[in-house]
C-alpha positions in Angstrom: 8.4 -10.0 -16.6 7.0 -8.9 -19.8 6.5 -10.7 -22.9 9.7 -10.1 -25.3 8.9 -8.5 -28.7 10.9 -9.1 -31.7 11.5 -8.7 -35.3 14.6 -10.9 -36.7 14.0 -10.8 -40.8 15.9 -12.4 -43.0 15.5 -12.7 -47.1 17.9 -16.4 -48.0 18.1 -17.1 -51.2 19.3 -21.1 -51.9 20.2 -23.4 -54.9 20.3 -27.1 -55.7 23.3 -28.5 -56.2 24.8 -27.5 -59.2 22.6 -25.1 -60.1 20.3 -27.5 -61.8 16.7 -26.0 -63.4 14.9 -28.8 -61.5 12.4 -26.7 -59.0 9.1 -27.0 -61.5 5.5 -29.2 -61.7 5.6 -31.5 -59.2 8.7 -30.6 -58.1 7.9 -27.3 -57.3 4.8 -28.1 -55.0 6.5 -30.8 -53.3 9.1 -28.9 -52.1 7.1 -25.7 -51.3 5.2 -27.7 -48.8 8.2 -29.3 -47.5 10.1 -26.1 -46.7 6.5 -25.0 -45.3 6.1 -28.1 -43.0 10.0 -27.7 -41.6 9.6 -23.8 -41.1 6.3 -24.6 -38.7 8.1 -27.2 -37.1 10.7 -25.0 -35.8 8.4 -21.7 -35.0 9.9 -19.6 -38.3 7.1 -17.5 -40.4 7.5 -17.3 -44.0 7.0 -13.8 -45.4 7.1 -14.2 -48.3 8.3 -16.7 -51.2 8.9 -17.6 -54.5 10.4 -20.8 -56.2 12.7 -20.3 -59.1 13.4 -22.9 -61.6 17.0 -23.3 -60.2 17.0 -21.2 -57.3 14.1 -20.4 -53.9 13.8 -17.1 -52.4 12.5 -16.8 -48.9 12.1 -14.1 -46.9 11.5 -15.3 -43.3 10.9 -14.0 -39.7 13.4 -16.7 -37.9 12.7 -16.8 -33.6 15.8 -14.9 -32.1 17.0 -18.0 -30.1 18.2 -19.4 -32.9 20.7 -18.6 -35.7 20.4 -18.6 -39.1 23.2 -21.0 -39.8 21.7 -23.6 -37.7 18.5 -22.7 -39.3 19.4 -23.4 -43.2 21.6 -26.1 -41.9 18.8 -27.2 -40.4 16.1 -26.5 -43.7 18.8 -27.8 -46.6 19.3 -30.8 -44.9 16.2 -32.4 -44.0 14.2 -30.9 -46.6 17.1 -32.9 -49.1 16.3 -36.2 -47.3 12.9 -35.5 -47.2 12.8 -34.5 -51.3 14.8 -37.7 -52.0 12.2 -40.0 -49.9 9.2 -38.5 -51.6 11.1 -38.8 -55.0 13.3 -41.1 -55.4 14.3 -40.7 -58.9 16.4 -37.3 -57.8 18.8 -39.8 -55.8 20.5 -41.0 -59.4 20.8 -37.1 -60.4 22.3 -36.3 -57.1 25.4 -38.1 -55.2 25.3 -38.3 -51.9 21.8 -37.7 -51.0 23.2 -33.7 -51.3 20.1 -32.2 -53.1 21.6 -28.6 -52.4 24.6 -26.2 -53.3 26.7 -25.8 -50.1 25.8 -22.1 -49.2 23.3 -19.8 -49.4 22.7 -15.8 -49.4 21.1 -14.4 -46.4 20.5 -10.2 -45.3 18.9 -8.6 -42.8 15.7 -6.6 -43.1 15.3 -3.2 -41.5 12.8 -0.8 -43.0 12.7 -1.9 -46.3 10.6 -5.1 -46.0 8.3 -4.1 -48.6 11.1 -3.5 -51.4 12.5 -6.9 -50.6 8.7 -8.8 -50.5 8.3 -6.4 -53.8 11.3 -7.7 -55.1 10.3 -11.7 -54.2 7.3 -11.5 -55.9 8.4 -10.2 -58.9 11.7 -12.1 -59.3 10.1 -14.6 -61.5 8.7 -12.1 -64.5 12.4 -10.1 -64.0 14.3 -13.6 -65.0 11.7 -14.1 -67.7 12.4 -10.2 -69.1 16.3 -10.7 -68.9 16.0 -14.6 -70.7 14.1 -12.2 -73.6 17.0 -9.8 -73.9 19.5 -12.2 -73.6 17.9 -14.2 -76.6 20.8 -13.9 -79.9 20.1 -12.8 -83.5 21.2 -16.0 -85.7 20.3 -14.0 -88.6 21.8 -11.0 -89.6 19.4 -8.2 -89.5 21.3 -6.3 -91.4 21.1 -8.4 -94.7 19.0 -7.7 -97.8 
């Protein structure tokens, strides 16, 4: 019997709990490599990737025997444990030892993988742009 060939894609996009702007500096490496080290352990690729300040994008080629809700149940919840170990100062920010939101976003990719990589990797300067139009006048430039 052949070797079976397949492409199961999925862009996830996750939060911590709350929504809290707490992905940066050390942060930010430490749990990039954590979510690297989990993916390898359980045979999923990581396309592509970008860490937000309060959210993580991930687009990911996840093995067909498993689902993706086992998957992120999987990811959120040993990554959290593993976060809290490594940095134990989270644990007073966080009740529970829940470093996530409950939920995430998932898709499937068909033939637009390289808008959605496109879109990952840019995702960062687009928040930065909309933070800049979002930004009010306190003074009125109308006056004088």
């Amino acid at each position: 019997m052949a070797q079976p060939k397949w492409m199961c894609k999925y862009p996830i996009v996750f939060t911590p709990k709350y929504r809290r702007k707490v992905i940066y500096n050390q942060y930010k490496e430490s749990i990039r490599d954590i979510l690297k080290q989990l993916c390898g352990y359980k045979g999923v690729e990581i396309i592509e990737g970008h860490l937000m300040p309060d959210h993580i994008h991930m687009l990911v080629s996840i093995p067909p025997k498993m689902s993706v809700s086992s998957f992120m149940g999987y990811l959120k919840g040993k990554s959290a444990l593993m976060i809290f170990d490594k940095h134990a100062n989270l644990k007073y920010k966080y009740g529970n030892r829940h470093f996530w939101a409950e939920g995430y976003y998932v898709s499937t990719v068909g033939l637009n993988e390289a808008t959605i990589k496109k879109y990952i990797q840019e995702q960062e300067s687009h928040d930065i742009a909309l933070d800049k139009l979002s930004v009010k006048e306190y003074e009125n430039p109308f006056k004088g």
